[in-house]
C-alpha positions, 0 to 999 in steps of 0.5 A: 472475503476481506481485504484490509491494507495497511500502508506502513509508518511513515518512512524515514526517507528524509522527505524523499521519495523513497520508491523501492529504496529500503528504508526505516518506518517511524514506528514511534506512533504508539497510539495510532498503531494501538488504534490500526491494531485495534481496527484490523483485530490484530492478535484476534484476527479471524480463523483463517485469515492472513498477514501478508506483507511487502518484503521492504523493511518498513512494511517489516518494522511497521508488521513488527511494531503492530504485533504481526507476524506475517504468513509471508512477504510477498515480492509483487507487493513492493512500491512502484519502481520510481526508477530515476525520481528515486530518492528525489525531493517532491518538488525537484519532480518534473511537472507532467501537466494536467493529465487524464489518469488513464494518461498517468497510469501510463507514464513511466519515469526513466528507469522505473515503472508506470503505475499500469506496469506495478499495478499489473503485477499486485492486482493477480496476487490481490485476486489469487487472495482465498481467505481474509487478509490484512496488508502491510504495504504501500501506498501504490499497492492501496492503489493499485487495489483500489484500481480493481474497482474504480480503474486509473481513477485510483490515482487521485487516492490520498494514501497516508502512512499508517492508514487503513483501506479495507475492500470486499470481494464477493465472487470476482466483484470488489467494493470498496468499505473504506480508503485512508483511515488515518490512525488518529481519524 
């Protein structure tokens, strides 16, 4: 089986974090959408495969301007609950430290989730998958499928808006074919 995520377009959160606040995709970048939809065969894709997407309107409107209609939009699949750093600037974060990522999968801002905690609820719908699939979603969701094979590690991952991370499951094993290929890449 194939597993194909694609973070949605950039968001238009204002340079904020955007979290779970439903926010608008830039969807303006033509070409690189033309090259996702390319990779990912999309209007070509496999007998059987599937579209499945995070309900937040950016992974809608990202779907959407590539040509996809999803099978159905799947709850669990939302960003991580930034909970009181929602809507922050990056640097208005407060600074954690060095810490191992096992120590970071762990911390869980005010309000919000932890990596673990969101992770704990995308990782059974990504191993319950019995068929190709393509994702549209976010980057905590390319992590917390790249956890399944490299464990809190999956954190250091740069996940760019628009970009492809492709995994394979053969039986209850997962290997990674690629992590954030960008659309001009």
């Amino acid at each position: 089986m194939r597993l194909t995520i694609l973070r949605h377009a950039p968001s238009l959160a204002g340079g904020r974090m955007a979290g779970r606040r439903d926010v608008d995709a830039d969807c303006g970048d033509h070409a690189g959408l033309a090259r996702q939809a390319s990779r990912i065969g999309a209007g070509q894709l496999g007998a059987g495969a599937q579209v499945v997407a995070s309900p937040a309107r950016r992974c809608r409107q990202t779907a959407a301007a590539l040509g996809l209609t999803p099978d159905r939009f799947e709850p669990a699949l939302w960003e991580q609950d930034l909970g009181a750093w929602d809507g922050l600037p990056p640097e208005a974060l407060p600074d954690l430290g060095p810490l191992p990522p096992h120590a970071l999968a762990r911390h869980r801002p005010e309000g919000g989730e932890s990596f673990n905690d969101m992770a704990g609820r995308v990782i059974p719908v990504l191993q319950a998958l019995d068929r190709d699939t393509v994702l549209i979603a976010h980057a905590g969701t390319v992590r917390a499928a790249l956890s399944m094979v490299v464990g809190p590690a999956a954190l250091s991952f740069a996940v760019a808006p628009l970009s492809l991370t492709m995994l394979r499951r053969a039986g209850d094993a997962w290997a990674v074919d690629c992590v954030n290929l960008r659309a001009g890449d």
